[in-house]
N, C-alpha and C positions, 0 to 999 in steps of 0.2 A: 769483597767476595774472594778475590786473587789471595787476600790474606789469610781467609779463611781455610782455602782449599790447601794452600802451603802447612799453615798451623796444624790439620788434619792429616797431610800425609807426613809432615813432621814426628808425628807419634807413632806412625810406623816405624820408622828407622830404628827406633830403641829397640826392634823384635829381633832375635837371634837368627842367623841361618839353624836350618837343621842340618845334623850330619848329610840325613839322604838326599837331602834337596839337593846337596853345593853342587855348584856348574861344574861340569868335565872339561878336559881336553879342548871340545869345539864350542867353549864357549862365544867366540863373535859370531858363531854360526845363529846359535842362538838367541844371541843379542837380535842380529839383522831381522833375525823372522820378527821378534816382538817389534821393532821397528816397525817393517813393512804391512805386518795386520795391521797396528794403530793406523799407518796409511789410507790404507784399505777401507780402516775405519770412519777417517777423516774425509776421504773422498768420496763417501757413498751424501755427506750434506753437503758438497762443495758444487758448482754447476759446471757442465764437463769442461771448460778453459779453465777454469782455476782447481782442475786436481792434482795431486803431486807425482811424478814417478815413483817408483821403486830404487833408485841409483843412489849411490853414495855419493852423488855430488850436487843432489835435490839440496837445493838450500830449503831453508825453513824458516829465517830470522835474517834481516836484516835485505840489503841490495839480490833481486830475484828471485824471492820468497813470493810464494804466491798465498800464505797466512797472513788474516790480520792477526792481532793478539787474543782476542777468543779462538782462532783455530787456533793458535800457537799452543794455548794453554789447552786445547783439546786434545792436540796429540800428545802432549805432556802426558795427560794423567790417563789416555790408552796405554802408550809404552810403557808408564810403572802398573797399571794392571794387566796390563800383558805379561810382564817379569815376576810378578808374583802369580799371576795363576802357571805358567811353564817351567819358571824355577823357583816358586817360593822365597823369592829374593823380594822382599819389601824395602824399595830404593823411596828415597825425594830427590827428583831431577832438580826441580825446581827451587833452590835453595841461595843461601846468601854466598856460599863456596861458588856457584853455577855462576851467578851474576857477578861476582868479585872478580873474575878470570880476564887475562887481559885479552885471550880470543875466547867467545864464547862456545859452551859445548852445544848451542842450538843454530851456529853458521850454516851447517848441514848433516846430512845423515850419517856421515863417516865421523865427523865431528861426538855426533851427542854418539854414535855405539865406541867410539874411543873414551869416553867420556866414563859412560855407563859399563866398561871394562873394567877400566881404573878404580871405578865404584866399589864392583862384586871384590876386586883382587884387594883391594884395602881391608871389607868385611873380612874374605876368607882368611887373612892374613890375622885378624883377631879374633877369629871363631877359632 
């Protein structure tokens, strides 16, 4: 199923930004918020000890992570529909770049919006 859902937002990525989409300026501003909704999102099925803060030092993955790997892969695929519905950016977090990294962009939250920066600024860089 894990494969499936990759394969499927894999086909995303091949989509263009648009001119009027592209991120300004505060773009990690906006990074964080898609962050934090998927949170928001994520903790509304969580039971209240295991939801996550809002900090950029929540881990997600690995040592203090309060996801197992169906949440993990939950918040995954909030943050990339979060980033396409507020900036029209059609990302895959989840890819063989993501897992290839010798520290992973899902250690914590500062982590994947550093991540997911490096993402939009590579796009924009070939749009």
């Amino acid at each position: 199923m894990f494969g499936e859902v990759m394969q499927t937002e894999a086909n995303h990525v091949k989509t263009d930004l648009k001119p009027d989409h592209l991120p300004g300026p505060n773009i990690m501003t906006q990074i964080e918020a898609a962050i934090y909704s998927a949170i928001d999102q994520v903790n509304q099925h969580l039971p209240l000890e295991m939801t996550l803060s809002k900090s950029p030092d929540q881990a997600l993955m690995g040592s203090g992570s309060k996801l197992d790997s169906i949440g993990l892969v939950n918040l995954i695929v909030a943050v990339e529909q979060n980033l396409q519905d507020a900036l029209g950016v059609p990302l895959s977090l989840a890819n063989e770049r993501a897992f290839s990294l010798t520290h992973s962009p899902f250690r914590d939250v500062q982590s994947l919006a550093r991540y997911i920066q490096e993402l939009i600024n590579e796009r924009r860089a070939t749009t």
